[in-house]
C-alpha positions as CSV (number, residue, x, y, z in Angstrom):
1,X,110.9,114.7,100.4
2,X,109.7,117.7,102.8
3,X,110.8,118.1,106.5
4,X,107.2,116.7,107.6
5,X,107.5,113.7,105.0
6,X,111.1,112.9,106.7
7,X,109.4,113.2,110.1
8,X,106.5,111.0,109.6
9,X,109.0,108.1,108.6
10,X,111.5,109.3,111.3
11,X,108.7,108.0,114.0
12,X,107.6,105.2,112.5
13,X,105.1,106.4,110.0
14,X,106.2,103.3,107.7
15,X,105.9,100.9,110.3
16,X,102.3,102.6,111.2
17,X,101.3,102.6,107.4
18,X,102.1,98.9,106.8
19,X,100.5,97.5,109.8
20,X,97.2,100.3,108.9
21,X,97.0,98.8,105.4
22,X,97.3,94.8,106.4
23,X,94.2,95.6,109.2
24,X,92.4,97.5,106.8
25,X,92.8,94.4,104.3
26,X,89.8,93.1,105.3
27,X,87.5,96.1,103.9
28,X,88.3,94.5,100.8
29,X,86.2,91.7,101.6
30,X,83.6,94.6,102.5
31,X,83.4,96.4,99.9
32,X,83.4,93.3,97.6
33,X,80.3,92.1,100.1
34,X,78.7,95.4,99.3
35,X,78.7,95.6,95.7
36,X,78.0,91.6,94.9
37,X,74.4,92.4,94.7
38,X,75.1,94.7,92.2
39,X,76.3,92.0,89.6
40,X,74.7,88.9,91.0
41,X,71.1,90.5,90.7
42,X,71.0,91.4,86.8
43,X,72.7,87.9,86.5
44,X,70.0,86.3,88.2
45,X,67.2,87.9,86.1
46,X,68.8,86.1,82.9
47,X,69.5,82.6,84.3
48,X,67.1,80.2,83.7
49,X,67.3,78.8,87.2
50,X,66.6,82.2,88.8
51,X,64.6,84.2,85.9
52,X,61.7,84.0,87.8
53,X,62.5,85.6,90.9
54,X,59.8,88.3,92.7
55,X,60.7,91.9,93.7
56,X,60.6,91.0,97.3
57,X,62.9,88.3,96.6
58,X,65.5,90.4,95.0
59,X,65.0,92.6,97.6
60,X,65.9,90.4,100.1
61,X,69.3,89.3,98.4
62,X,70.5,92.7,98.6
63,X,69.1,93.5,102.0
64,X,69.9,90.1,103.6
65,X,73.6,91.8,103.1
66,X,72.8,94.1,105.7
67,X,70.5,92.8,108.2
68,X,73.3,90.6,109.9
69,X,75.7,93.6,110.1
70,X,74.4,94.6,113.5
71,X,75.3,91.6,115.2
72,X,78.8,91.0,113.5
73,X,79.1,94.8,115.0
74,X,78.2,94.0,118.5
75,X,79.7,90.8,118.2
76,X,82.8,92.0,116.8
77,X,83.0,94.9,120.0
78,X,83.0,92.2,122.2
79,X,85.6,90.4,121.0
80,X,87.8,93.2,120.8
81,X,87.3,94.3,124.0
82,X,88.1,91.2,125.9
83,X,90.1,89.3,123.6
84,X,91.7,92.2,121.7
85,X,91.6,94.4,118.5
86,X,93.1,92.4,116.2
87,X,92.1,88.8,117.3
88,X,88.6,90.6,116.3
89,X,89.6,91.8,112.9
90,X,91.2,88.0,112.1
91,X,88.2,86.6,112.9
92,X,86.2,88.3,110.4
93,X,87.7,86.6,107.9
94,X,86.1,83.6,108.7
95,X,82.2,84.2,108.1
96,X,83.9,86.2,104.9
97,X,85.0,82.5,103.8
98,X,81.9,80.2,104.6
99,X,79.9,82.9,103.1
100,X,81.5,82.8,100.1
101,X,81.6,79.1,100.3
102,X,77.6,79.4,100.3
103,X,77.1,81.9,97.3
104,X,79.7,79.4,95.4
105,X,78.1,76.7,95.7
106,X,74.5,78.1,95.2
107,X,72.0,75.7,93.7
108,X,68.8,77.5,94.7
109,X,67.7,80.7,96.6
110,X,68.1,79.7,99.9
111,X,71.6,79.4,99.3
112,X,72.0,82.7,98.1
113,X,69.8,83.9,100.8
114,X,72.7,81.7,103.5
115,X,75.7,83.5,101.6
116,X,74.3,86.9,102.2
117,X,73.4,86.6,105.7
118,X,76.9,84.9,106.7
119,X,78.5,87.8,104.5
120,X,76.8,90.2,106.4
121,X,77.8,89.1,109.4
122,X,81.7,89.6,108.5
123,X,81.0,92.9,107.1
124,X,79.3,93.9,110.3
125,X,82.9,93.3,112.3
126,X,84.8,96.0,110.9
127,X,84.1,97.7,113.7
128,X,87.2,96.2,115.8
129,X,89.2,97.3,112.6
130,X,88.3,101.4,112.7
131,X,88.9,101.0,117.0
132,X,92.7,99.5,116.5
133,X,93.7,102.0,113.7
134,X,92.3,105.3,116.1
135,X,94.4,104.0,118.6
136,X,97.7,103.1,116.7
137,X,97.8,106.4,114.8
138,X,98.8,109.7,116.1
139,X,96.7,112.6,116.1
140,X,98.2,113.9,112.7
141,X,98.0,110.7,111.1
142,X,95.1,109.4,112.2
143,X,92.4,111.1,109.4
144,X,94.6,109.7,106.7
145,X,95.2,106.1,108.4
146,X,91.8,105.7,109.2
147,X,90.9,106.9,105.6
148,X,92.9,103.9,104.3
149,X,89.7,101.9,105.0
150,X,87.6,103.0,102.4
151,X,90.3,103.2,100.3
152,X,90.0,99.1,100.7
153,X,86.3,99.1,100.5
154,X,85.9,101.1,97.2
155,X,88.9,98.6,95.5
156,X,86.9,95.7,96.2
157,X,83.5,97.3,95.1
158,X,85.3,98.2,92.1
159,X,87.0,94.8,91.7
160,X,83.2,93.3,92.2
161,X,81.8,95.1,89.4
162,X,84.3,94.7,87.3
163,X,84.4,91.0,87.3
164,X,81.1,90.8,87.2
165,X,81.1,92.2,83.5
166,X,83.6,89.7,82.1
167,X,82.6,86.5,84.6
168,X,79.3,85.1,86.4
169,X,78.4,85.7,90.2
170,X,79.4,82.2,91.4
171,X,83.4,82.9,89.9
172,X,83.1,86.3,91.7
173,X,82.4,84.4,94.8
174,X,85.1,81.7,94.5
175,X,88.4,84.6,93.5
176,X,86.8,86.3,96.9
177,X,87.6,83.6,99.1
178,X,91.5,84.6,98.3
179,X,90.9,88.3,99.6
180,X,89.5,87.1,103.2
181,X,92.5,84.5,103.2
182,X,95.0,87.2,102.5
183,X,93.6,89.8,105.4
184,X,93.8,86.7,108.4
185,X,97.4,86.2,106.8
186,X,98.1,89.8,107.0
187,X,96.8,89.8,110.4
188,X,99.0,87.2,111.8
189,X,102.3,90.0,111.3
190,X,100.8,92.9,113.1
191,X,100.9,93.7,117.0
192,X,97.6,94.1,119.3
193,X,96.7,97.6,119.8
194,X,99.1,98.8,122.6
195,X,95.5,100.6,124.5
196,X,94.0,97.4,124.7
197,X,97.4,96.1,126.3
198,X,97.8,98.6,128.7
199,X,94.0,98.6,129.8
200,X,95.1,94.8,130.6
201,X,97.4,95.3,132.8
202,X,100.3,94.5,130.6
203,X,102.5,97.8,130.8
204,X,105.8,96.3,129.4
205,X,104.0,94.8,125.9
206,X,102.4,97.9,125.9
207,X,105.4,99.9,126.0
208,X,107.2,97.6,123.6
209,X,104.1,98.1,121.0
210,X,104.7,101.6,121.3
211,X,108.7,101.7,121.0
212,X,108.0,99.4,118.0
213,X,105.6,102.1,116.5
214,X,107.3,105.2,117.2
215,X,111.0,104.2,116.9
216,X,112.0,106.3,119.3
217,X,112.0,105.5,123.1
218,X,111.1,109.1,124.4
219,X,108.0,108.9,122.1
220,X,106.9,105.8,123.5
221,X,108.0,106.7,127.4
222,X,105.4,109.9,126.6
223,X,102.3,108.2,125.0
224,X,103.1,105.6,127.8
225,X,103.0,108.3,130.9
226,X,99.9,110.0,129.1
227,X,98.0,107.1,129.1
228,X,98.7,106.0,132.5
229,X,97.8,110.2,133.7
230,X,94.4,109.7,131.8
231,X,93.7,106.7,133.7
232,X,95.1,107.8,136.5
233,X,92.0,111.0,136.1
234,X,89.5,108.4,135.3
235,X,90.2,106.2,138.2
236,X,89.9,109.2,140.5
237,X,86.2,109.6,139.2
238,X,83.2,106.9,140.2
239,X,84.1,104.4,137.2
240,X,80.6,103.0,137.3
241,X,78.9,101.4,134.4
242,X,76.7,104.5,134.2
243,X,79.3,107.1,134.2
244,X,81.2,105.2,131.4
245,X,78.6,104.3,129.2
246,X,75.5,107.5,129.9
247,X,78.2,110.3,131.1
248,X,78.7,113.4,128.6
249,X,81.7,112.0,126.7
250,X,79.9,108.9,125.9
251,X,75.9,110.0,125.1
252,X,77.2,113.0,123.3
253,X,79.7,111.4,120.6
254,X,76.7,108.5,120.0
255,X,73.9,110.8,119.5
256,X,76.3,112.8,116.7
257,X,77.3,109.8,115.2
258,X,74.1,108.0,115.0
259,X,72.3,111.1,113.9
260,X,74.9,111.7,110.8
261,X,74.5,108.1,109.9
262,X,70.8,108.8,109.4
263,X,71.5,111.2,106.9
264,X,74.3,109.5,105.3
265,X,71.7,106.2,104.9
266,X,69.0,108.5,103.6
267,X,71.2,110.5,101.1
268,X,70.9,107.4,98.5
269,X,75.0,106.2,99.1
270,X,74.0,102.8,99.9
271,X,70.9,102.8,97.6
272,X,73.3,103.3,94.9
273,X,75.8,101.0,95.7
274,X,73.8,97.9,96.3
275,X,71.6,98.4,93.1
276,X,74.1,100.4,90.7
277,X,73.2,98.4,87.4
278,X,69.4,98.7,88.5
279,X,70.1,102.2,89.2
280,X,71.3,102.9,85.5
281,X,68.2,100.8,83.9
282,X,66.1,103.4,85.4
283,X,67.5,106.2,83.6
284,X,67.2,104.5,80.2
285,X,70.9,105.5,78.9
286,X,72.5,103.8,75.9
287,X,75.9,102.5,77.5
288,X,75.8,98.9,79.3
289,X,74.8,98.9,82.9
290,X,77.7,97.2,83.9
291,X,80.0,99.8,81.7
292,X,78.4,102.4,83.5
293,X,78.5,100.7,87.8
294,X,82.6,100.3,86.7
295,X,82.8,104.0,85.7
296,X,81.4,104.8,88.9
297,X,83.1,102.4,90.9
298,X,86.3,104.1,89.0
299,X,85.5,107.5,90.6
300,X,84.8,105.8,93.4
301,X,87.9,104.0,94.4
302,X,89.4,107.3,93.1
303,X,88.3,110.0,95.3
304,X,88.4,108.1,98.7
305,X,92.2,108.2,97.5
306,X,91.8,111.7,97.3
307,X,89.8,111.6,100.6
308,X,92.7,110.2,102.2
309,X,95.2,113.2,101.2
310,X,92.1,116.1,102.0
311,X,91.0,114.8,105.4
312,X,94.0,116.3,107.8
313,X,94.3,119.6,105.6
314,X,90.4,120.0,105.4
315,X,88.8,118.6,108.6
316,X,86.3,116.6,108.9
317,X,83.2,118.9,109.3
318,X,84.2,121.3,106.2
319,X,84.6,117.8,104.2
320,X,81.3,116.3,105.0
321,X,79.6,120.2,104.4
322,X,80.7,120.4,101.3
323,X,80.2,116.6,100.1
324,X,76.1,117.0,101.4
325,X,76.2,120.2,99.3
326,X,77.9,118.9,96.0
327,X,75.3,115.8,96.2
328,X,72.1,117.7,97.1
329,X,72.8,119.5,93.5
330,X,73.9,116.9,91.5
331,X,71.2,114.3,92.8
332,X,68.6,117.5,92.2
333,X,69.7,117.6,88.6
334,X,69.4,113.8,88.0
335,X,65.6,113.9,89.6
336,X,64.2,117.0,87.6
337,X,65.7,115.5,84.5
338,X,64.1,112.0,85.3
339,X,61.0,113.6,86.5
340,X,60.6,115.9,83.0
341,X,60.4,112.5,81.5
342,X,58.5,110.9,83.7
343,X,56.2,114.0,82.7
344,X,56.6,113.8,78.9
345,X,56.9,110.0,78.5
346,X,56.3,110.3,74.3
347,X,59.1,112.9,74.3
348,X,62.7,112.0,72.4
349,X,65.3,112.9,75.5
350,X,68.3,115.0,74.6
351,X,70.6,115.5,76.6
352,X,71.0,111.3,77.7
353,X,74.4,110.9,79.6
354,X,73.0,114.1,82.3
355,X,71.9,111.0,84.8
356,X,75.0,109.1,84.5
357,X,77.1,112.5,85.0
358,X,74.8,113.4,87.5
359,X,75.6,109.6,89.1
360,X,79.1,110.1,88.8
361,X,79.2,113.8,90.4
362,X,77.3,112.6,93.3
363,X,79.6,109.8,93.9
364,X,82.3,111.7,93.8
365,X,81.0,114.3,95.9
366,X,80.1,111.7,98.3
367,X,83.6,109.8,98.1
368,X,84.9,113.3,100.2
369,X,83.0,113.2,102.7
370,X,79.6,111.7,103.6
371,X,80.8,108.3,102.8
372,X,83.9,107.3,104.2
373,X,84.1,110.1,106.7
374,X,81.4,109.0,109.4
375,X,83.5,105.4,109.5
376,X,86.4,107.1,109.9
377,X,85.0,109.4,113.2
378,X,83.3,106.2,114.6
379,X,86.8,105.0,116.0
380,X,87.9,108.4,117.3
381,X,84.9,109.6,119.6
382,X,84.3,107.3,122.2
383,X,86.7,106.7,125.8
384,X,88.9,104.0,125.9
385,X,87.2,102.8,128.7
386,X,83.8,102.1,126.2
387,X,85.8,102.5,122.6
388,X,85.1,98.9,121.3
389,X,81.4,98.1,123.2
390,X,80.2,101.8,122.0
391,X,82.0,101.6,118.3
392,X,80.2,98.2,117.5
393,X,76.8,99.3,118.7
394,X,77.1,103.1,116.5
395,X,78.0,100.5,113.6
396,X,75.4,98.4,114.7
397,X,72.5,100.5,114.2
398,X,74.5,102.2,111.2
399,X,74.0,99.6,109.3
400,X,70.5,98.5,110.5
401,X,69.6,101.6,108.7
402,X,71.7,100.8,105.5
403,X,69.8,97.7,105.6
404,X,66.0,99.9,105.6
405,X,67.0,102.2,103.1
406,X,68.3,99.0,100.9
407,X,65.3,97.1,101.5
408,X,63.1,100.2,100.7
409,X,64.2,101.5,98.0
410,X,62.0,99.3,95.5
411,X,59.0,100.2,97.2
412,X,60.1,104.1,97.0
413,X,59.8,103.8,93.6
414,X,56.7,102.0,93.6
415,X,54.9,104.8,95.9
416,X,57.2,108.0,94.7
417,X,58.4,107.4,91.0
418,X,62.3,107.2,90.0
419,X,62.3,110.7,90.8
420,X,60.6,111.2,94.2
421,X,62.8,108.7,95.3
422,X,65.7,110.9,93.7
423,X,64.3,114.3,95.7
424,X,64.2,112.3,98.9
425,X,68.0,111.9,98.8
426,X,68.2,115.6,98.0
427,X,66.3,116.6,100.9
428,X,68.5,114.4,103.1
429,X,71.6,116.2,101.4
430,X,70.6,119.2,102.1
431,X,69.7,118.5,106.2
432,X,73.0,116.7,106.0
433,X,74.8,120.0,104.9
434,X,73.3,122.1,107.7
435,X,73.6,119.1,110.3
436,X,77.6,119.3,109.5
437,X,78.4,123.3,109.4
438,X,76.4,123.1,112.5
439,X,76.3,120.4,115.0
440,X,79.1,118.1,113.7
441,X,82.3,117.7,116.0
442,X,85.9,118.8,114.5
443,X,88.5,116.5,115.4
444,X,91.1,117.1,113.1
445,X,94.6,116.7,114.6
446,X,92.9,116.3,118.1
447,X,94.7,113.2,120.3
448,X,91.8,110.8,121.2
449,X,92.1,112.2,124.8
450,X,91.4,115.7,123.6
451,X,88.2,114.7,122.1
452,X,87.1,112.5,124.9
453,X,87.5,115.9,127.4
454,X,85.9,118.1,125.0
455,X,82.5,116.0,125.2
456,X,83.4,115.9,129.0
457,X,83.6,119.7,129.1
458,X,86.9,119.6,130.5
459,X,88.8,123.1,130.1
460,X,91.2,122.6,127.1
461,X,94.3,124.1,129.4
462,X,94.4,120.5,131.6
463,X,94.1,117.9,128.9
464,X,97.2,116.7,129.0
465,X,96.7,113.8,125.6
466,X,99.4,114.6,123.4
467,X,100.8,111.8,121.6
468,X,102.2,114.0,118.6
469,X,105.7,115.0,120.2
470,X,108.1,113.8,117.5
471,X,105.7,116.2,114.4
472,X,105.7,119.0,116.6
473,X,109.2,119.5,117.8
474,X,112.1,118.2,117.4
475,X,114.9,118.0,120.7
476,X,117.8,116.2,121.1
477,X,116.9,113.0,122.4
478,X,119.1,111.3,124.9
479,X,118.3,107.8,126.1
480,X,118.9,105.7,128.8
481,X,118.4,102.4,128.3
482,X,118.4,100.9,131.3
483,X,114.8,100.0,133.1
484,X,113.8,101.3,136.3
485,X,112.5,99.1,138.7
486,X,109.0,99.0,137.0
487,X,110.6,97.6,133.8
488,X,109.9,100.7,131.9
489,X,112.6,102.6,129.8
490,X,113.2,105.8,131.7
491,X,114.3,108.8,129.3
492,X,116.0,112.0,129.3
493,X,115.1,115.2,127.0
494,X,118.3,117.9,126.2
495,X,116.6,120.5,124.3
């Protein structure tokens, strides 16, 4: 085990890992959301109940996914904010379960149409579950924690596809219900977000959150004096609703974030995701649909673990650079192959399984980086002070705009052809590239206080956030354990 391995369980890494992966259970539940429309669409088309369904109406089972998101986002920042993180995440699980219910139990469309709203609604809360990881992970850590997430997302999109080759959309729904019951169990065992209970008021939970994190009482004495210094700055300003919510550290992290959601949205990601079989019946290959959305959702599930172990050594900026790049070309490929044979439709095609390695490339390229990384930088960004409000309404209109570019996408191909649609998501990758190298914030081993004084302005000599003590040296710690007469554990460093 190396010397930064032994330190990252030393202070509580394990601890910190376990309680990541039980909040980040519930992206299972999303990512199984996410790709049900994949199987229960081509399903539909052959049941005799539903063979007769309209392109709009197809349309609007795998948008109706998405148009709720925005206000389980907003609705999931508010929670978290006055009744805490992970009170918020639990209660996710509970549209995930009456959704389910709905699509179960499906006897015509409206049903379906009920499933996918409620659905949509839990998916839209993970917001409350990327605010509580940023603030229970240290600087180093925090990339790779927060990375966890998709990790979740791409099992269950995986898990969706493949049981929708060997089983019918209404099982799918009914196994799901055990995934949203396992993250509000998992839940239940981990502690609120020691920010949100030191922004309450309640100093000695706080502090106990911390020690229990951190094993190590000088670790927790630090984070615990930082925060109070930071707040201690911030109080000294005009706290006003306008400074928090329009000053520099707010407006400037938004307009990033909501800007490199636009281009994630219009890069094809979601358009793929949500219509994967369809996807593959456009390029005409000989290998089952189905065969070929699990192959993907393979590589997807893959690389986001391989996202997880770039993301501190790479950075966020060079990650989502090189992703826009590696899915420009490969998507470019895929469209002037389709677009030849759109061209020369009499023509035998050689060359077949290009598209689906095209596909997979893309994926792949986009599981680095342009995916997962956006989520991940959404909880990181934004003040304390407007972390939750601020992360729900970046996620909000996130996914107001996965919802166009889902509901769109048929009628792209109707007015642009398989392959205009394909050189639209070029052109997105490619402004997505330049946007990165050249506007996008690094905040790759940054403390959450670092980045909120950057956006500020503040000199980088008096930000005093640095919640990383126990990685970066390594003193004799002696402790007193006795309180003082604020009930806080008071410390003493021997170096």
């Amino acid at each position: 085990m190396t010397k930064n391995m032994k330190k990252f369980w030393e202070f509580g890494g394990g601890r910190m890992a376990l309680t990541v992966v039980c909040a980040h259970s519930v992206s299972i539940s999303i990512g199984i959301s996410q790709g049900y429309s994949a199987i229960l669409l081509p399903q539909l088309k052959e049941s005799p109940e539903y063979k007769n369904l309209t392109a709009e109406e197809t349309s609007w089972i795998a948008s109706l996914g998405t148009i709720t998101n925005p206000i389980g986002s907003i609705l999931s920042g508010v929670l978290a904010e006055y009744i805490g993180r992970r009170r918020a995440i639990q209660i996710s699980s509970l549209p995930f379960v009456l959704g389910w219910i709905c699509l179960g139990l499906a006897q015509d469309i409206n049903w379906l149409y009920a499933g996918r709203l409620i659905t949509g609604i839990a998916t839209g809360m993970s917001s409350a579950c990327y605010t509580y990881v940023g603030e229970i992970s240290t600087s180093e850590s925090r990339g790779f924690m927060q990375a966890i997430g998709p990790i979740c997302a791409s099992f269950g999109i995986l898990f969706t596809y493949t049981m929708g080759y060997f089983i019918d959309w209404s099982k799918v729904a009914y196994i799901s219900l055990s995934f949203a019951f396992f993250s509000a169990l998992m839940i239940q065992f981990v502690p609120e977000s020691p920010a949100f209970l030191l922004k309450r008021g309640r100093t000695e939970e706080g502090f106990k959150v911390l020690l229990w994190f951190r094993r190590n009482n000088a670790l927790a004495q630090k984070e615990l004096d930082r925060f109070n210094e930071n707040e201690g700055l911030n109080s000294s300003r005009v706290s006003s609703f306008r400074e928090n919510y329009f000053g520099p550290q707010t407006v400037k992290p938004f307009l990033i974030l909501v800007v490199l959601f636009l281009l994630q949205e219009f890069s094809g990601i979601y358009s793929l995701l949500f219509y994967a079989v369809d996807f593959f019946e456009e390029t005409d290959l000989n290998v089952d649909d189905y065969v070929a959305s699990i192959i993907v959702g393979a590589i997807r599930f893959s690389m986001s673990v391989v996202l997880a172990f770039l993301i501190n050594r790479v950075g966020r900026k060079m990650l989502c650079t090189l992703s826009s790049i590696g899915m420009a070309v490969t998507m470019l490929i895929t469209a002037v192959y389709v677009k030849y044979y759109e061209v020369h439709q009499g023509e035998e095609k050689v060359a077949r399984y290009l598209p689906l390695v095209g596909v997979m490339l893309n994926v792949a390229f986009s599981m680095v980086g342009m995916l997962p990384v956006p989520w991940v930088m959404v909880g990181e960004m934004f003040p304390v002070q407007v972390r939750p409000i601020m992360t729900g309404v970046v996620i909000c209109i996130a996914q107001i705009l996965i919802f166009v570019t889902v509901k769109i996408y048929h009628s792209m191909i109707d007015s642009l052809e398989f392959s205009g649609t394909l050189l639209v998501f070029v052109v997105s990758s490619i402004l997505s590239a330049i946007y990165c190298k050249t506007i996008l914030t690094e905040t790759k081993n940054k403390t959450l206080e670092e980045i909120e004084a950057h956006f500020r302005g503040n000199d980088k000599q008096n930000i005093k956030g640095v919640d990383n003590i126990g990685f970066e040296s390594s003193p004799e710690i002696m402790v007193d354990e006795n309180k003082n007469n604020n009930g806080i554990y008071s410390i003493k460093l021997e170096h």
